[in-house]
N, C-alpha and C positions, 0 to 999 in steps of 0.2 A: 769766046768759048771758054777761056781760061776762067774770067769772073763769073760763069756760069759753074762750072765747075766746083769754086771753089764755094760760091751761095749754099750748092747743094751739101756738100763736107760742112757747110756751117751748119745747116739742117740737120744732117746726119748727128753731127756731131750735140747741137742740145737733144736733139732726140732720145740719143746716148744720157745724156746727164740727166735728163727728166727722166729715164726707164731710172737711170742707177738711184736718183734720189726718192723716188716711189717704192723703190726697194730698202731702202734704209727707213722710210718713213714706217713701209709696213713692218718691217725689222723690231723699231723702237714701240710701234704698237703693239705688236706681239709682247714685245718683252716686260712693256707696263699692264699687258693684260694678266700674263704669266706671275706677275709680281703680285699684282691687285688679287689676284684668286690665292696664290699662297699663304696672304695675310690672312683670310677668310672663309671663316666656313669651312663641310668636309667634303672631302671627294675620295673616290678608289682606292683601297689600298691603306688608308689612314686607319689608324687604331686608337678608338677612346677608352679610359680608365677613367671610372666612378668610385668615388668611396659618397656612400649616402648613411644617411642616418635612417633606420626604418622602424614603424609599427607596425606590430603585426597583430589584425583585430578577427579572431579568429571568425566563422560566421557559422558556427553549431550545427549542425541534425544527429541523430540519432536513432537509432532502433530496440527493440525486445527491451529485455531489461535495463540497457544505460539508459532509455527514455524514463522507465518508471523510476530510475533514481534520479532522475533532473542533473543528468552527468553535463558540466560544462564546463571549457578552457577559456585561462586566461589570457589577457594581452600579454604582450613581450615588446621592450623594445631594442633593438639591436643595431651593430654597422653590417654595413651589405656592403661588399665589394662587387665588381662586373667590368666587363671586358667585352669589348664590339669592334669588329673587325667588319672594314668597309668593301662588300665588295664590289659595289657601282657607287656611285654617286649617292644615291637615293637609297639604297637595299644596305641591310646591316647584319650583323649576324651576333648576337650578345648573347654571353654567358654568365649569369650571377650565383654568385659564390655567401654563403650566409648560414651560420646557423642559430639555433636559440633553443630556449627551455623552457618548456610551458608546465602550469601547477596545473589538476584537475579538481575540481570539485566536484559534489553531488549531495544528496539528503542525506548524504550517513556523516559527512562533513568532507574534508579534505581526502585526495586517493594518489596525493604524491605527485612528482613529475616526473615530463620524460625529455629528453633532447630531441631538437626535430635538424636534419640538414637537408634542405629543400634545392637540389642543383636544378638548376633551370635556362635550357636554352630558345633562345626565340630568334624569330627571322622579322626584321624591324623595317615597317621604310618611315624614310626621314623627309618629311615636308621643306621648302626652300632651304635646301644646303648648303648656299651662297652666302647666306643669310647671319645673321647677329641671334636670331629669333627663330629656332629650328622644333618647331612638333616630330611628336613620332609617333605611333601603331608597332604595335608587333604582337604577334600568338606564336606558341610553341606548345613545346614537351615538359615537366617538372617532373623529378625522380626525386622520390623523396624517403629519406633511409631515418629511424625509427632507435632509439640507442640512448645507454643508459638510464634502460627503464626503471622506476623507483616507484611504481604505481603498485600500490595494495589494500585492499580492500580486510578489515577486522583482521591484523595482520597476517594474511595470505596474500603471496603477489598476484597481480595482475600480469596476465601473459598479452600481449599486442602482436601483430604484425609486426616485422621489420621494415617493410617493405612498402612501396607506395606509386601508381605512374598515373600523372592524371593533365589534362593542359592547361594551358596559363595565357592570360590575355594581360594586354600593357597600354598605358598609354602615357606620354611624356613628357617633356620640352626642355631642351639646353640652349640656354642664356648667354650666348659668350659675352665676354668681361675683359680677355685681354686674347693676343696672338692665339694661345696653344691654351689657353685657360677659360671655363667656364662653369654656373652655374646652374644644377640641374634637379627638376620636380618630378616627381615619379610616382605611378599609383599602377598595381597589377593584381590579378584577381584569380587565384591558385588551388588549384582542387588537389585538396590528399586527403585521404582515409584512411584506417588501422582496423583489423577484427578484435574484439577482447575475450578476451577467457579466464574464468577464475576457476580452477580445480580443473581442469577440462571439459566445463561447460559453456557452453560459447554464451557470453553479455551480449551480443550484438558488432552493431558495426558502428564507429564513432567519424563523422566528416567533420574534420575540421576547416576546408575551404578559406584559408584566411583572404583577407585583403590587405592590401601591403599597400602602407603610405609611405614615401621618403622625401628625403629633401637630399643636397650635395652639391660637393664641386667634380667637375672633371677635369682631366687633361686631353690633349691632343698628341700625338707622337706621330 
């Protein structure tokens, strides 16, 4: 009875050590999974910073009067800064920060420039965020503010809008390159308008609608 006994305390007993080493095993696979995921790609919570280099190609229409003067803007090229805040895995929330000066033209010749600062938020999802190789989508809002206007016409100014709200579509991909470091392509398609007036008679309505081409690097934090 005794070496019955003590058979079964043998069984107990690996029992015991196979439960506790399935427990360590799973342990140390957690922890290389845990490891392997923080090296790569974004998840929740994580916050990316862009600085890109951007052109901006405006894409013209017109109405009344600035049509019959063949009113058109020029390209710009500028740095675009932007900030994206993770809040799933997949869903993003990015805000770009940017502004620039555009000249105008038209048949009477040049009608001066003006500064455009286009804030623009979008809600982005992020294709495989595991990944080395992440696409993204996103549409928002674009607010876009109108200043230090220098536009005149046979020297009388031109009066503009300040103002401007129109949405914006995006589409992306960041390259990572190292841990917290990557490189990123970018192209978004932005609706903003201005009214114009010269003396207090209204020219029309000017869209300038650009398309935004960039290139850059990012970070992770």
């Amino acid at each position: 009875m005794k070496k019955r006994f003590n058979g079964v305390g043998a069984v107990v007993c690996a029992l015991s050590m196979c439960v506790a080493m399935q427990a360590v095993a799973a342990e140390a696979a957690s922890q290389a999974t845990s490891q392997a995921t923080s090296e790569g790609g974004i998840h929740a919570g994580d916050v990316l910073v862009r600085l890109r280099a951007i052109s901006i190609l405006p894409q013209v229409g017109t109405n009344n009067t600035l049509s019959a003067l063949n009113v058109d803007v020029n390209n710009a090229t500028v740095p675009e800064l932007d900030f994206t805040y993770m809040i799933r895995d997949n869903i993003g929330v990015e805000l770009i920060l940017g502004t620039s000066r555009h000249q105008l033209t038209s048949n009477l010749g040049g009608l001066g420039g003006v500064n455009v600062l286009p804030p623009t938020l979008l809600l982005q999802y992020h294709f495989n965020h595991q990944s080395t190789v992440r696409p993204y989508v996103g549409a928002g809002l674009n607010y876009t503010l109108f200043y230090n206007n220098g536009l005149n016409a046979g020297g009388q100014p031109i009066s503009i809008s300040n103002h401007s709200f129109g949405p914006a579509l995006q589409a992306g991909v960041d390259v990572q390159v190292a841990k917290n470091l990557f490189i990123n392509a970018d192209v978004k398609k932005i609706w903003m308008r201005t009214d114009a007036s010269l003396g207090g008679t209204s020219l029309g309505t000017l869209h300038i609608d650009p398309l935004v081409v960039g290139i850059g690097v990012g970070m992770k934090f």
